[in-house]
C-alpha positions in Angstrom: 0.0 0.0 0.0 1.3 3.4 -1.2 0.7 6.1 1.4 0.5 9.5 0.6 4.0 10.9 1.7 5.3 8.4 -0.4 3.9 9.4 -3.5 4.0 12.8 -2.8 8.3 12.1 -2.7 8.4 10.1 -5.3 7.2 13.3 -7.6 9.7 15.5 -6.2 12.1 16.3 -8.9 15.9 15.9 -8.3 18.4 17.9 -8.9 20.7 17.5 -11.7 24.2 16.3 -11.1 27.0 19.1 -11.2 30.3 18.2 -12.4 32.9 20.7 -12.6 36.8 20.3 -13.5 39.3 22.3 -12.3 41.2 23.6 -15.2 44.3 24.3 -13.3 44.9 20.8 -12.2 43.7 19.1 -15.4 46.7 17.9 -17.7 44.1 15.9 -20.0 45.2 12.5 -19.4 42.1 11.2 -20.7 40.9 9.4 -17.8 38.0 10.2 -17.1 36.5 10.4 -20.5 37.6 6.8 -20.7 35.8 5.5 -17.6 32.6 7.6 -18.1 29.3 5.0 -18.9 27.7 7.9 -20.3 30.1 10.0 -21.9 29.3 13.2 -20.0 33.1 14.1 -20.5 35.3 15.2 -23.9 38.9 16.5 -24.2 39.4 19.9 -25.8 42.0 21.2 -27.4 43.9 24.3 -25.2 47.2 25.8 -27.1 47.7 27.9 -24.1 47.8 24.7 -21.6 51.1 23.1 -21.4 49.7 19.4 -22.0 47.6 21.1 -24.8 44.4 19.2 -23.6 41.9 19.0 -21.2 38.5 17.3 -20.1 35.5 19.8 -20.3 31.7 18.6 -19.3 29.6 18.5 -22.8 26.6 16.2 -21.8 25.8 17.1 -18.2 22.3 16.0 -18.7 23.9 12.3 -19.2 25.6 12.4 -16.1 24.1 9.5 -13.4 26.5 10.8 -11.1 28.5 7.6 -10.5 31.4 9.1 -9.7 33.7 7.4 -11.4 35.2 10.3 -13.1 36.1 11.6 -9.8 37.5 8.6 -8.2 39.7 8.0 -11.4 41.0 11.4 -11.6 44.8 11.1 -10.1 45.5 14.8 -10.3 41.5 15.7 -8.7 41.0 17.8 -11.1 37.1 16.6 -11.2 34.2 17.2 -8.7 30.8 15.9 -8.6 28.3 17.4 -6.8 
């Protein structure tokens, strides 16, 4: 039996997942756009980097905040919120 709290949560909307990367510690190792399921994640091209490369958040809308990016990134250049 569904009571009426519990429906009334299970409309509540959630909010979308945030995922930010910090340019300054990204040296576009390609990590996390590797190990994203939903491929939320894309290098771009940056002449004025040093590496030349790094990871910016094209599909946010794809993200299922699994966290994986985050986890993977060794230089935590990735947050999920």
């Amino acid at each position: 039996m569904v009571t009426a709290e519990v429906a009334a949560k299970s409309k509540v909307k959630k909010e979308p997942p945030v995922v930010d990367v910090i340019f300054e510690n990204c040296k576009g190792c390609n990590i996390c756009v590797d190990v994203c399921p939903t491929n939320v994640l894309v290098l771009i091209k940056v002449p004025n980097k040093w590496e030349g490369y790094i990871a910016e958040v094209k599909y946010p809308e794809k993200c299922t905040r699994c966290m994986l990016c985050e986890i993977e990134c060794p230089d935590f250049a990735i947050k999920v919120y």
